[in-house]
Structures are given as structure tokens and as C-alpha cells.
C-alpha positions, 0 to 999 in steps of 0.5 A: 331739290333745286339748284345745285344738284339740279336744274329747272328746264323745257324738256319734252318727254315723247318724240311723237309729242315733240313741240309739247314742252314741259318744265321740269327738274333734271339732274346735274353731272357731280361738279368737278375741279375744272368746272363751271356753273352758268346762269343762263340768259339766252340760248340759240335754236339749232337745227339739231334740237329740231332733229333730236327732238323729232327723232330724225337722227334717231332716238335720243334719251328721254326726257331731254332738255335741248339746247346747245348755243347757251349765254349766261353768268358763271355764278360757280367755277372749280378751284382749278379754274384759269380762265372764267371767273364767278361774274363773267359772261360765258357760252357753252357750245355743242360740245361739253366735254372731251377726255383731252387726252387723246391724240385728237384732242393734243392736236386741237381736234377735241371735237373729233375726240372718240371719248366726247359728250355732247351739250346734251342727250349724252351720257357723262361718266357717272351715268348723268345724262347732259340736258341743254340750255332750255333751262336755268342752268348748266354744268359745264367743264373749262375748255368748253366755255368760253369768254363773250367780247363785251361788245357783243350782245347776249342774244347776239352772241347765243347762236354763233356758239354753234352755227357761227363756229360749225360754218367758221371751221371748215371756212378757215380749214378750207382756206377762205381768204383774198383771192378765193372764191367760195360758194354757200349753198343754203342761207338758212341759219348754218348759211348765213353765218357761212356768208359773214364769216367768208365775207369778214375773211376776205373771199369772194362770196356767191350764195347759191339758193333755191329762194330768190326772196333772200338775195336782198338778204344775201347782198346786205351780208357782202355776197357779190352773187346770189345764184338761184338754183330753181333757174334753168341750167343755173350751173353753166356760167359758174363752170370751174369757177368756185374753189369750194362750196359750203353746203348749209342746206339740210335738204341734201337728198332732193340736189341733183349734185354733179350740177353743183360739182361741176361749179368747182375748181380741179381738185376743190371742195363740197364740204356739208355742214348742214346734216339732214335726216335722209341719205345724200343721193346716189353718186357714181365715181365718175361724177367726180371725175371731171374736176377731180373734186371732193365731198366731205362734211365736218363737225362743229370746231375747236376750242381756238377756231372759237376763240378766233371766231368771236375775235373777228365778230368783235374787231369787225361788229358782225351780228348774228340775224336774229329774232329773240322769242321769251322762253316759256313752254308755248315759247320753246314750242313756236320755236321748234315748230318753226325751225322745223317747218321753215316759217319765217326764220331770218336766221336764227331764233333765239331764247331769252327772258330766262329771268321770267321764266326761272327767276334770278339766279346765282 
């Protein structure tokens, strides 16, 4: 049938199968007044491809195109369309749609909104499932894309749409700034992002990590410290030292976190952006108690923290860290099979050369 009723993409069609991608058609959603068709061009990894695919946050409908840090050509908007005209260069995020309708979304917090669909596996109103950016196309409404600063490469761009803003939310929430003190645990691809974007706004930055051989890494971003968390008691020095940690790291379970607690200043924050597969470990109220510190986590952000991001990307030329892999099927496979195995990635993989694999588009 083709484009516009539907689009080509890599999808795989077996959780067990995960890494065995496949290219095939997908239905798009019915366009409405407010939407915008996108060519794309390059789309980030995330870890959450990973963890959909594997069934590590459980089943997920299938087949599933994955995907969610798009770049592309607006080749079609709505006729109530303000902010995108056919031509620009837009990205598209982990979210796609909310009912903006609903006290959160009043408030900008659309993506706390109980009625929201997500970039993809989830289900739109008229029972078309959201299929993600491994793929020629996408559908996507208004307030969920967004304008890229022309002096911002397309692959750079891809992978700040989710790790640079689900970093630069809570950041900004938690308020990273002159005189703060803020630590990232995990340099991985969330870690990294946290890193520039902490540094950009103005805080003092202490990387804590079990992998020595990223401090060179670390350092280049702007961290005054790294912190190896195999070392022996590696905690002590930093006792009440941090206003908050930001915690990218997906391996959560196997911390042993009244260590990291214990680095906190009174009434701070361990705030988790990085979502593993297993339980957080045992706590008891108590190991709370001696700093009266907090552990929270939060999902991605708003339309405005995004808009701000890109400004401070732009006005400061902060670039992602990235490796661009040609998307075909053995291309989306290497991918996965490195995100989820850990091989290598310094610190972002990102699809590109959709023109080979798709053709031109418009």
C-alpha cells in the first residue's frame, strides 16, 4: 500500500527472536487537524528499545517497530498546524501524544498526563498501535515535535530527544546551578547527557562510577571529580558533600545504596532516571534517616524543558557523543546487541542513511 497510509520499518516480531529484525509495512494512525508527517533521517538507541524488545519491562505488542529519538523532514502537517512548516527539520521524542486536556497537561506536565501514548507499542484511540523510528516514517502530532537549532547536526540532534531531556527535567526540577553540587552515577548514554547539561548549567559536577577507564571521558565533559565506586569505602570522603544524585545507571539492584545516601546533603535527593529490569534493593526507613534524604525517579520531560534544552545545546555547541551505524536489518541488530550488552558504547548509538535503506521521501 505505502506511504500515506502506511510506513516501511525494522521491526522484530518474537521477544525470544529480539535482535532478528525484519523490514516490513505498519499501519499509520488516521492524520488529523494537528499533525505532522516526518521523513526521517536519523534515530537515536535507547535503552528502552532494548528493554521493550527483550521483554524486560514485560510484553509489548507485536510486531513492534522501536524508536523514539527521531530526526526528519516535516513533508505534511495539519491545517491547524502553527509551529512546523512542510520542509523543516523536526524530532519527535518518547512521547507522542497526550489529551492536553487534563490538569497535568495545564500545568506542563503533559508527560505525567494519565491519558498519554507513547512513540511506540501503545495503543492510539482508534486502536492503531504507535510503531517508532526504525522506520521511513512517522505520524506525529504538533506539541510532541519540535523544531532542531540549525546548528545542530541530524544525528547529533537524534539521541538528545530522549536521554538529553529525560537527564535535563529532573536537572532543571532539582535545581542544578552556580553553587550546587550534583553527582551522576552511570556515564553511560542517560550519564552522559546528565554530565553536559549539569556542567552547561552551571553546577559542580562529581561523576561516580564503577569504570575507571571513562574519567578521561568524564573530565573532557566538565566533571571536577570521577569517583570510582569499586574502590574500598569510596563514599567516606564525600559524606554530606552532594546536594543530589542523579542516577543513570540501569543496574540499580546489585548498589548497595545507603553508601550513595550517605554522600547526600540533609534533606537532598537520589533521583533515578536510568529504569532497569529488576527491583531496587531492600531499604529500611532508617537508612534514610541520617540525612533525612529522598529517593525519587521521573519520566522524561516537557514540552518547554525541551525547547530549553536544545536552546542551551545551541547557545553553548554541546554535542552529543556519538557513533552513527547505517540502519538496514544486520544494522538495527548490532545496535541492540550492543546497548544491551554494553559493548563499546561511548555514548550513544544512532541510526542513519534512512535514504539507502527506504529511498527518498516526501
Amino acid at each position: 500500500m505505502g506511504y500515506p497510509e502506511t510506513a516501511e520499518g525494522f521491526m522484530i516480531e518474537d521477544q525470544k527472536k529480539w535482535s532478528e529484525f525484519k523490514k516490513q509495512e505498519f499501519k499509520l494512525k488516521p492524520f488529523e487537524d494537528r499533525d505532522i508527517d516526518i521523513a526521517i533521517d536519523a534515530c537515536g538507541v535507547c535503552g528502552s528499545d532494548v528493554h521493550t524488545i527483550t521483554g524486560g519491562w514485560g510484553d509489548c505488542p507485536l510486531p513492534i517497530c522501536v524508536g523514539h529519538e527521531v530526526v526528519g523532514k516535516a513533508i505534511k502537517v495539519g491545517k491547524d498546524v502553527k509551529t512546523i512548516k512542510v520542509g523543516d527539520r523536526v524530532g519527535v521524542g518518547a512521547q507522542i501524544q497526550a489529551d492536553l486536556d487534563c490538569d497535568n497537561c495545564k500545568a506542563d506536565q503533559e508527560n505525567y498526563c494519565p491519558n498519554s501514548v507513547d512513540t511506540y507499542g501503545a495503543p492510539y484511540k482508534d486502536g492503531t498501535i504507535a510503531q517508532g523510528g526504525y522506520s521511513s516514517h512517522m505520524r506525529a502530532h504538533e506539541y510532541f515535535t519540535f523544531k532542531i537549532p540549525d546548528n545542530i547536526e541530524t544525528a547529533i540532534a537524534a539521541p538528545m530527544l530522549c536521554a538529553g531531556l529525560t537527564v535535563y527535567s529532573p536537572l532543571v526540577r532539582l535545581g542544578a546551578g552556580p553553587g550546587k553540587k550534583v553527582a551522576i552515577v552511570g556515564m553511560g548514554g542517560l550519564g552522559h547527557f546528565a554530565v553536559l547539561w549539569a556542567v552547561a548549567l552551571g553546577a559542580e559536577v562529581y561523576v561516580l562510577s564503577h569504570s575507571p577507564g571513562k574519567k578521561e571521558d568524564a573530565l573532557k565533559m566538565g566533571a571536577k571529580e570521577f569517583i570510582v565506586t569499586s574502590d574500598k569505602d569510596w563514599f567516606k570522603p564525600y559524606a554530606f558533600r552532594f546536594d543530589f544524585i542523579i542516577n543513570a545507571a540501569d543496574a540499580t539492584d546489585k548498589f548497595n545504596l545507603p553508601d550513595y545516601f550517605s554522600t547526600i546533603k540533609v534533606m537532598g535527593k537520589f533521583h533515578n532516571v536510568g529504569l532497569g529490569d529488576k527491583p531496587l534493593p531492600t531499604l529500611m526507613a532508617q537508612d534514610f534517616a541520617p540525612n533525612g534524604c529522598y529517593i525519587g525517579a521521573s519520566h522524561i520531560g516537557n514540552r518547554p524543558e525541551m525547547i530549553a534544552m536544545f536552546e542551551l545545546a545551541s547557545k553553548q555547541n554541546i554535542k552529543s557523543w556519538i557513533e552513527e551505524i547505517p540502519i538496514s536489518e544486520a544494522g538495527c541488530k548490532e545496535v541492540v546487541e550492543r546497548v544491551q550488552g554494553n559493548k563499546n558504547v561511548r555514548y550513544r548509538l544512532v541510526l542513519t542513511d534512512f535514504d539507502k535503506a527506504f529511498g527518498k521521501r516526501s
